[in-house]
C-alpha positions as CSV (number, residue, x, y, z in Angstrom):
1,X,3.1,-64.7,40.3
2,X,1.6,-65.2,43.5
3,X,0.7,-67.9,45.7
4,X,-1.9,-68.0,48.3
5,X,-2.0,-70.1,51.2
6,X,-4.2,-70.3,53.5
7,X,-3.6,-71.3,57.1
8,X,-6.4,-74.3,57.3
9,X,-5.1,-76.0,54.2
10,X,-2.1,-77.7,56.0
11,X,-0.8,-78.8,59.0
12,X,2.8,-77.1,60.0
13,X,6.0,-79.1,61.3
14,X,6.7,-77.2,64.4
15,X,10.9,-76.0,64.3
16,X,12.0,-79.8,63.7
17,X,13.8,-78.4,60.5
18,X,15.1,-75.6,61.7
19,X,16.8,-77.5,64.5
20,X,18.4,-79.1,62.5
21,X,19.7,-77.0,60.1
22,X,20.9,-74.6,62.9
23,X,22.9,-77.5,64.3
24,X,24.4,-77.8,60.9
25,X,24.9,-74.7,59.4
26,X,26.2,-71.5,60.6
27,X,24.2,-69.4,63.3
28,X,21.0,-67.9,60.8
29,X,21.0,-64.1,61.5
30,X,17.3,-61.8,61.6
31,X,16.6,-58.4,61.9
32,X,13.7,-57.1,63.0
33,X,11.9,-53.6,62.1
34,X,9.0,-52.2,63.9
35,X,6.7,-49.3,63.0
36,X,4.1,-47.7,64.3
37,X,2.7,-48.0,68.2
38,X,3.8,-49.7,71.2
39,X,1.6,-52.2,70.6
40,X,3.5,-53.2,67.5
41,X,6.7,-53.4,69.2
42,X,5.5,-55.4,72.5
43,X,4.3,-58.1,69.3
44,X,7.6,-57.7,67.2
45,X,9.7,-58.0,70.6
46,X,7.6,-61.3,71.6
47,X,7.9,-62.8,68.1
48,X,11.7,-61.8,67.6
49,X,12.3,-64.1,71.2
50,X,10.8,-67.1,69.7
51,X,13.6,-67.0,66.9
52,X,16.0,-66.2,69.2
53,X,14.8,-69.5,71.6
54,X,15.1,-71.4,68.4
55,X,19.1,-70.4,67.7
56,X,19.1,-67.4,65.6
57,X,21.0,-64.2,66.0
58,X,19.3,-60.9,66.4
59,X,21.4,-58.1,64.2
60,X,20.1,-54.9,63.9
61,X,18.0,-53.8,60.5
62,X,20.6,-51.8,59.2
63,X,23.2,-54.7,59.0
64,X,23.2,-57.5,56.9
65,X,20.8,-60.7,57.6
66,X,19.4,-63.7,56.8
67,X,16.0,-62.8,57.4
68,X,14.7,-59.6,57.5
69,X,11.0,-58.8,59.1
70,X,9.2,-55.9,58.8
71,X,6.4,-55.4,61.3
72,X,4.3,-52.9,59.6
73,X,1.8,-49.9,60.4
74,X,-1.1,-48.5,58.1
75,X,-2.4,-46.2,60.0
76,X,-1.4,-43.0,57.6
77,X,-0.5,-43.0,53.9
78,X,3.1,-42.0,54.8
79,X,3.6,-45.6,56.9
80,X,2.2,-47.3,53.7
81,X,5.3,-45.8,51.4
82,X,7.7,-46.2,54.3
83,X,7.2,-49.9,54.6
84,X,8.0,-49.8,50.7
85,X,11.3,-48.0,51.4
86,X,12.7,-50.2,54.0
87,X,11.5,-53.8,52.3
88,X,13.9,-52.5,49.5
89,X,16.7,-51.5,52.1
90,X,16.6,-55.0,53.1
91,X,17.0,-56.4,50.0
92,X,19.9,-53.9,48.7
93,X,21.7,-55.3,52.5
94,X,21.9,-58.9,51.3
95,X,20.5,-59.9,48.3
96,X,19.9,-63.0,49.0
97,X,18.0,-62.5,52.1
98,X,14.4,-63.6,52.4
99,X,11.7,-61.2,53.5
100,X,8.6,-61.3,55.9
101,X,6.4,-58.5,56.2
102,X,3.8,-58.8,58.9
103,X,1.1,-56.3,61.0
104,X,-1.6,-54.2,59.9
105,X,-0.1,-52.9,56.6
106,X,-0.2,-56.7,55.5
107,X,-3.9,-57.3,56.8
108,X,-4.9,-54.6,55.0
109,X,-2.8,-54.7,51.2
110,X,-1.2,-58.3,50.9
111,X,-1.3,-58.0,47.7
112,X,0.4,-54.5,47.3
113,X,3.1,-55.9,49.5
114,X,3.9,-59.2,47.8
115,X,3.8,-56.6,44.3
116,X,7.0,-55.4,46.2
117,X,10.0,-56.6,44.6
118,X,12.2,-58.9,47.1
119,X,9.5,-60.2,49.3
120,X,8.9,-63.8,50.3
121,X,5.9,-63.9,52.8
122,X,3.0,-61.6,53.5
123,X,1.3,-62.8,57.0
124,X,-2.0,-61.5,58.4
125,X,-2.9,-60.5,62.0
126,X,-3.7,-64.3,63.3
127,X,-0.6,-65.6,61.5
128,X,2.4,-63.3,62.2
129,X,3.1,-65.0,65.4
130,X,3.4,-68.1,63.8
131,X,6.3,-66.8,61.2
132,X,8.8,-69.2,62.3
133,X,6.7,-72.1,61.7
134,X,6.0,-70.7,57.9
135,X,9.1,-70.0,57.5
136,X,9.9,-73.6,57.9
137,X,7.0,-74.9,56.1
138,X,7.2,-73.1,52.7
139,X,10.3,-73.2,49.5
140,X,10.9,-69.1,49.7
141,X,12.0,-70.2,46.1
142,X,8.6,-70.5,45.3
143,X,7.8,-66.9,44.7
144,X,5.6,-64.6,47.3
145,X,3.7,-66.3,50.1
146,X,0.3,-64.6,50.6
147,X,-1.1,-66.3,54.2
148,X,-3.9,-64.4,55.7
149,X,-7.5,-65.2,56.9
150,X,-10.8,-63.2,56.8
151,X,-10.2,-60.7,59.8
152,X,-13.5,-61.6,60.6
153,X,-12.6,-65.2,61.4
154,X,-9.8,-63.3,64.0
155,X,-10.2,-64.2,67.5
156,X,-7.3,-65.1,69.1
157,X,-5.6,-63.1,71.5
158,X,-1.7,-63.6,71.8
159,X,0.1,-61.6,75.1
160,X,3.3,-59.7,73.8
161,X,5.7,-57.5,75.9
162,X,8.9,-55.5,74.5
163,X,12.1,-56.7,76.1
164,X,15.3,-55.6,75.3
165,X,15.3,-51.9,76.9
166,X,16.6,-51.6,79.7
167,X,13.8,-49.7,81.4
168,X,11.1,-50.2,79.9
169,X,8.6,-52.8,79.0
170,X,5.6,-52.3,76.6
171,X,2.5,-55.0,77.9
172,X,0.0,-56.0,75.5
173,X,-3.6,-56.3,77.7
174,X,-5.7,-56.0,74.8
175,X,-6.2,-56.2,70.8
176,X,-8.8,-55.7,68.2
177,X,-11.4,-52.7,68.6
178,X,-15.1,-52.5,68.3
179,X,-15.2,-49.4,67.6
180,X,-16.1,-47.9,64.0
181,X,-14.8,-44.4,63.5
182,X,-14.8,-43.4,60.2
183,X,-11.2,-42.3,59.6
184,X,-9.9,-45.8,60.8
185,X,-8.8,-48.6,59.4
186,X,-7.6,-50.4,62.6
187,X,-10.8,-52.9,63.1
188,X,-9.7,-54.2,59.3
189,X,-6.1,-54.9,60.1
190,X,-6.9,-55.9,63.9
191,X,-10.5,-57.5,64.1
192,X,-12.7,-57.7,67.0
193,X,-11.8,-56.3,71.0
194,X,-10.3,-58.7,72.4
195,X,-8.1,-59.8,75.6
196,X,-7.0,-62.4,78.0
197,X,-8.2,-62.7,81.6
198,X,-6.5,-61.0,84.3
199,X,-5.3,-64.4,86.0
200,X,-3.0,-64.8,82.3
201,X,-2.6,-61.4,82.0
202,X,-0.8,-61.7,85.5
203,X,1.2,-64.3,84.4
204,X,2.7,-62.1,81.7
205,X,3.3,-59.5,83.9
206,X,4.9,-61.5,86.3
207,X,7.4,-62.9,83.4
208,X,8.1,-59.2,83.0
209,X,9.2,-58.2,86.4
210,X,11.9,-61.0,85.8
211,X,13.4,-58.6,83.6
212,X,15.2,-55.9,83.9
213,X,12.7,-53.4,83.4
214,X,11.6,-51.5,86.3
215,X,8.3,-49.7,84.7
216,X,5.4,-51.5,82.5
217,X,3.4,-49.5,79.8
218,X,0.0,-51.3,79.3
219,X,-0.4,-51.5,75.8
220,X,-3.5,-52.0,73.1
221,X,-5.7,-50.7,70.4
222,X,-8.7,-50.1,73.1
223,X,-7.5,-51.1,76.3
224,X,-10.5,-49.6,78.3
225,X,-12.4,-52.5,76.7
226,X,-10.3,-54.8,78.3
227,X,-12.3,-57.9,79.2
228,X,-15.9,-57.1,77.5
229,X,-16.1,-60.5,76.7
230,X,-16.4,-61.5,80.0
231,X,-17.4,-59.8,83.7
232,X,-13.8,-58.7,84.2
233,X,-12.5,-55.1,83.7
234,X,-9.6,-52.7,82.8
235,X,-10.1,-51.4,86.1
236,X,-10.4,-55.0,87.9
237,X,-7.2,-54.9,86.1
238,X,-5.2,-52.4,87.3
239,X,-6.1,-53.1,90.8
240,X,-4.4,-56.6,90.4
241,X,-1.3,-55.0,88.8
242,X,-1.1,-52.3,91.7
243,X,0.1,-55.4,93.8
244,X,2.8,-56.6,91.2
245,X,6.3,-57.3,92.6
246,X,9.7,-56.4,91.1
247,X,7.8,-53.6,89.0
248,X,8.2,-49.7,90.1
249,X,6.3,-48.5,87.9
250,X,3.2,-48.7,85.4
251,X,1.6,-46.2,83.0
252,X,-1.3,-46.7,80.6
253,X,-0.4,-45.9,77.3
254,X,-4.0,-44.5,76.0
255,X,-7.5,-44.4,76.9
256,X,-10.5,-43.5,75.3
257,X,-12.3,-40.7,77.4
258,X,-15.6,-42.1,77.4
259,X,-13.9,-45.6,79.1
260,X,-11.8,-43.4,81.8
261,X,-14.1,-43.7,84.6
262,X,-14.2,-41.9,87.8
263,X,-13.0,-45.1,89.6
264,X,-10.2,-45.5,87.2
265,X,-8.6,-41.5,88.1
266,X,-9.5,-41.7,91.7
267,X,-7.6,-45.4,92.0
268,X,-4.8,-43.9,90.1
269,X,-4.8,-41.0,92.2
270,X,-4.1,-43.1,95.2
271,X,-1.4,-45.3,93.7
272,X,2.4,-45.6,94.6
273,X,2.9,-47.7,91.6
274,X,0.2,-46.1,88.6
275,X,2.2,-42.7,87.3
276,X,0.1,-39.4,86.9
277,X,0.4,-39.3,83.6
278,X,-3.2,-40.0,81.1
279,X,-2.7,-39.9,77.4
280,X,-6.9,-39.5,76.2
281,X,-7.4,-39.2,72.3
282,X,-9.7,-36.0,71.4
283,X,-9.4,-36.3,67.4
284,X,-11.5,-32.5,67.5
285,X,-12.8,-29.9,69.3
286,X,-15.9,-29.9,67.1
287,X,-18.8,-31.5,68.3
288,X,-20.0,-31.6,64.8
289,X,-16.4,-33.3,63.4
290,X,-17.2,-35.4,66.7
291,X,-20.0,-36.6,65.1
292,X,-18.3,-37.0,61.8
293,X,-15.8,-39.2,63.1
294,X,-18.3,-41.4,64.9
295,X,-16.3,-40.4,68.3
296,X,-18.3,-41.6,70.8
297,X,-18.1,-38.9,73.2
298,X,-18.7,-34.6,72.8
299,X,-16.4,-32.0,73.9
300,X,-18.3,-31.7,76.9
301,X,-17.4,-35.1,78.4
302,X,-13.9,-34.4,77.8
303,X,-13.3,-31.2,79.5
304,X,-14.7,-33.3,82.2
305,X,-12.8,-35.8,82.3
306,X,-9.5,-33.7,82.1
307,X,-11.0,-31.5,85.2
308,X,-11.6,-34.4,87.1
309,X,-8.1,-35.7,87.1
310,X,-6.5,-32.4,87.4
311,X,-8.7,-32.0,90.7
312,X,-7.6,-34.9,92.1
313,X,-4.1,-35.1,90.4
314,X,-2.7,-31.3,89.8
315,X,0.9,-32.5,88.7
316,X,-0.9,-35.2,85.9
317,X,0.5,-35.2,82.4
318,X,-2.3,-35.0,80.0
319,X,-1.4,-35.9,76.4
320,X,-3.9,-35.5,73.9
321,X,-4.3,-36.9,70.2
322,X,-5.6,-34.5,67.5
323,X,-6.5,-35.2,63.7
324,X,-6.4,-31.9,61.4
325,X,-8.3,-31.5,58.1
326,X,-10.9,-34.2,58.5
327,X,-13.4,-34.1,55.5
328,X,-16.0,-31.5,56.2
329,X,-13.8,-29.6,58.8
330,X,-14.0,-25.5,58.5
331,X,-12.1,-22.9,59.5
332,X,-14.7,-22.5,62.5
333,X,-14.3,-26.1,63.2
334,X,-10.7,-25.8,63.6
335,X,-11.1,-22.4,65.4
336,X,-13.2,-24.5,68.1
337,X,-10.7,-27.3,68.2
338,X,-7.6,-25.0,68.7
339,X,-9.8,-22.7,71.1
340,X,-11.0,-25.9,73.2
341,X,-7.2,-27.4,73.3
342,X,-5.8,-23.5,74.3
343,X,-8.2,-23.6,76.9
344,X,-7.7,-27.4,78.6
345,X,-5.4,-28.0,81.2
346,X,-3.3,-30.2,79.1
347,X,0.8,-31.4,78.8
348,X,0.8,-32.1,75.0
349,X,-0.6,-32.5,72.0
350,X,0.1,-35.2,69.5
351,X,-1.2,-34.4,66.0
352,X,-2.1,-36.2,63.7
353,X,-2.9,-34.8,59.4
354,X,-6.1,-36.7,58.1
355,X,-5.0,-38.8,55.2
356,X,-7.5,-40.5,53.2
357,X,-7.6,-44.8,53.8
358,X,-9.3,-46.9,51.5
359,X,-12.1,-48.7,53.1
360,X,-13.0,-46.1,55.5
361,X,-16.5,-44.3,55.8
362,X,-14.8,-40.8,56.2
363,X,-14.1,-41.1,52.3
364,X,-17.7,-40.5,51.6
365,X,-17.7,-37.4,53.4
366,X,-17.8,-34.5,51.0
367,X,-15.5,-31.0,51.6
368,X,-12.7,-32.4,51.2
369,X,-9.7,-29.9,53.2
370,X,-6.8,-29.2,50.8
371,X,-3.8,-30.9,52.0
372,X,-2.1,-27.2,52.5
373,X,-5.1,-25.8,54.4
374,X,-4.4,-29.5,56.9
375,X,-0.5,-28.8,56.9
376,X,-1.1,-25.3,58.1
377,X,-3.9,-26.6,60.8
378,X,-1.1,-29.4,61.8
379,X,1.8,-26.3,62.8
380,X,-0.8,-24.2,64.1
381,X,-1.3,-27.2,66.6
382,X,2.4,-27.8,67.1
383,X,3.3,-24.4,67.9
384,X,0.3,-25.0,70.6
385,X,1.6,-28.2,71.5
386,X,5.4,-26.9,72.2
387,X,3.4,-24.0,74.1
388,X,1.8,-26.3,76.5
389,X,4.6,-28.6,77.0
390,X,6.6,-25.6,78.3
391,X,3.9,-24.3,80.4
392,X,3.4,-27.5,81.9
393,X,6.9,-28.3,82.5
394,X,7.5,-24.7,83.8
395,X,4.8,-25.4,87.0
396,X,7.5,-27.8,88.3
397,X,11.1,-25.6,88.2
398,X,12.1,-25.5,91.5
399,X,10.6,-29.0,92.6
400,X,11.6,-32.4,93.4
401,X,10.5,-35.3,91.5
402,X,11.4,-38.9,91.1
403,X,13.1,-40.2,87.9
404,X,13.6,-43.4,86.3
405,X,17.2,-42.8,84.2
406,X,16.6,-44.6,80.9
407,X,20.3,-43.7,78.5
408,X,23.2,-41.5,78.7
409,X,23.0,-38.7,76.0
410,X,26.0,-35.8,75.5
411,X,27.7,-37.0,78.3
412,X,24.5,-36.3,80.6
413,X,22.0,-39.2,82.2
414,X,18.2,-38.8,80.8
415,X,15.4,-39.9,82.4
416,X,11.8,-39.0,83.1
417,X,9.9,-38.1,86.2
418,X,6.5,-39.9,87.4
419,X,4.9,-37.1,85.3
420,X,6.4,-37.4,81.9
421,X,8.7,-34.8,82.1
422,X,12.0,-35.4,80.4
423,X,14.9,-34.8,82.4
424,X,18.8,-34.2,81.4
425,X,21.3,-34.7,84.5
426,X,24.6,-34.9,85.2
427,X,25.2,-38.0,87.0
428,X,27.5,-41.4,86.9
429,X,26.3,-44.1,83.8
430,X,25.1,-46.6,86.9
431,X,22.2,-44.5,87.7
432,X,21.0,-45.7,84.4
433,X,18.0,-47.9,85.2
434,X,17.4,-46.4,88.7
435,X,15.1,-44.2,90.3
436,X,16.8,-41.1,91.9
437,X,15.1,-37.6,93.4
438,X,15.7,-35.1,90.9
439,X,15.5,-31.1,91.4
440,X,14.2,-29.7,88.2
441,X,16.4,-26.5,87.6
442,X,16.1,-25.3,84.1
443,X,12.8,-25.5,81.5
444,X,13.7,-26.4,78.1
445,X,10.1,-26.4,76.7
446,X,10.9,-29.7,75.3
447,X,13.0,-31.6,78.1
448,X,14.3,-30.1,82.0
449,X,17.4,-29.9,83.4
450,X,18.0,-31.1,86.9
451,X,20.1,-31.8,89.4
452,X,20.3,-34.9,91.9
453,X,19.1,-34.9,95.3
């Protein structure tokens, strides 16, 4: 049986019991699991700090816990049946643990969730940063917790960064999307665009340069819509960040192409701090699957946009997002798309298979692909993808490039330059989390070799 609850019905104790009980008791132990974007893990990073403020001990997923939570993706069928898997991995770890599964997977199917054998709460996209307070508030013994709202009734925007790699630091400028492509089930499980002002956005960013980290990835569904609720931009944005102390670097994790303005490439282009390196989602080549998808841009506008930046910045990594087998998507529709990404001066693909989500406009679209005919499409674009990755890398054998050194792996220091490109060098463990000249020596297709100096 379940029981739904809905946020407005009740006011919540704020940590009160937990205090006490953590006073009492021995240390509670959580374990946190994240899947999906880096948007997901700058929220599961934030959230997991508030426990650990409150006196619990972050284990890893794989070890036995208290609590386990599960911050969940939907974006493909396979992250729907891997969220299944790992809720029951939990519960096989300690049987007597309690549960919490959170993000866009519970937006979207609560009720699926809380069908799952061995889970306690299910909480929506306004409530998941509130977890510690249900957690307090409810008797887990009461059978599964549904608390959600309307994602209509979403508004809030919460600021989240990642912490805990050394490097690294994912920064949340934006949620929510306005967009309505027909493939996408992200306005359901997110809501609305949405996103502080850059004075609090500031503020975050400034927590984060207390850190260790020494580069910031700006993180969001749509982050070129940062601030349309107001007369501020992404690229009033950036401009404020360029000036941030105690941060070397700062990329921007993805853009849509018809939101990456002139001004935007040119200011980039002129930055010590912003990294030539652009990810811009495509989805197809097709004008005509373009139009399908309700992109909001042709073909056209994105060969230009990708020949304005490498005018202005030849060494930029371009990553590119591609869906395969959309409904209504022929061989001469992929012929175009594959023809159109051969031709591009691009780094790398990533590529997505279309998988059918319920709620989603694309399912009305008839011509359905068989799921062969998109696995086939999906290598074709992978062998394309490895193609251009090693063409890209292979312009810079022989050069010079700065590298921020992120882990040690088989006894060598990895790392990767200002323009994406992974490198492997032999060097002493406290380079790790410094920036050093590299000489790239040796193309790998999927990472360099390089030398110091």
């Amino acid at each position: 049986m379940y029981e739904f609850v809905y946020l407005h019905t009740f006011t919540l104790p704020r940590f009160d019991t937990w205090t006490f009980i953590l006073m009492s008791t021995p240390t509670k132990r959580v374990a946190f699991h994240t899947m999906g974007c880096k948007l997901n893990f700058s929220e599961t990073s934030t959230i997991s700090r508030d426990f650990i403020q409150h006196g619990f001990e972050k284990v890893n997923y794989r070890d036995k816990s208290d609590i386990y939570v599960l911050n969940t993706c939907s974006v493909t069928e396979y992250a729907d049946k891997e969220a299944r898997k790992l809720v029951r991995q939990a519960k096989r770890r300690n049987p007597d643990s309690s549960v919490a599964v959170i993000g866009c997977y519970a937006q979207l199917k609560p009720n699926d969730i809380a069908g799952i054998e061995g889970v306690d709460i299910v909480l929506g996209a306004d409530e998941k940063f509130n977890l510690l307070d249900h957690l307090n508030a409810i008797d887990l013994n009461g059978g599964t917790h549904v608390i959600q709202s309307d994602i209509n009734h979403v508004h809030a925007f919460t600021p989240s960064y990642s912490s805990g790699e050394r490097t690294r630091s994912f920064l949340k400028v934006q949620d929510g999307c306005d967009y309505t492509c027909s493939f996408c089930t992200i306005p359901l499980a997110r809501g609305e665009s949405r996103s502080d002002t850059i004075e609090n956005t500031l503020k975050v960013a400034h927590e984060v340069a207390t850190t260790v980290a020494r580069e910031i990835v700006l993180t969001g569904v749509n982050i070129g819509d940062y601030g349309k609720e107001s007369d501020e931009t992404f690229f009033n944005l950036i401009q404020q960040l360029d000036a941030l102390d105690g941060i070397d670097r700062i990329r921007i994790s993805s853009i849509e192409p018809n939101l990456l303005t002139d001004e935007i490439i040119e200011f980039c282009a002129a930055s010590t701090k912003f990294m030539p390196h652009f990810h811009v989602p495509l989805q197809s080549g097709s004008d005509k699957i373009l139009g399908s998808m309700r992109r909001r841009y042709k073909s056209a506008l994105y060969q230009e946009r990708v020949q304005k930046i490498k005018t202005i910045i030849p060494e930029c990594c371009i990553g590119v997002d591609v869906i395969v087998g959309f409904p209504g998507e022929t061989d001469d529709d992929f012929l175009k798309t594959y023809n159109f990404l051969n031709e591009l001066d691009i780094s790398y693909l990533h590529v997505f298979t279309y998988s059918e989500r319920p709620n989603t406009d694309a399912l009305e679209i008839s011509n359905v692909v068989p799921k062969e005919i998109r696995a086939e499409r999906s290598r074709i674009l992978h062998i394309l993808s490895d193609k251009k990755r090693r063409f890209f890398h292979e312009q810079f054998i022989g050069q010079t490039r700065p590298a921020l050194f992120e882990t040690v792996k088989n006894g060598k220091i990895v790392g990767h330059t200002d323009n994406y490109i992974q490198v492997h060098v032999a060097g002493e463990l406290d380079l790790v989390n410094t920036i050093q000249p590299v000489q790239l020596t040796e193309n790998n297709g999927i990472t360099s070799n390089g030398v110091l100096g």
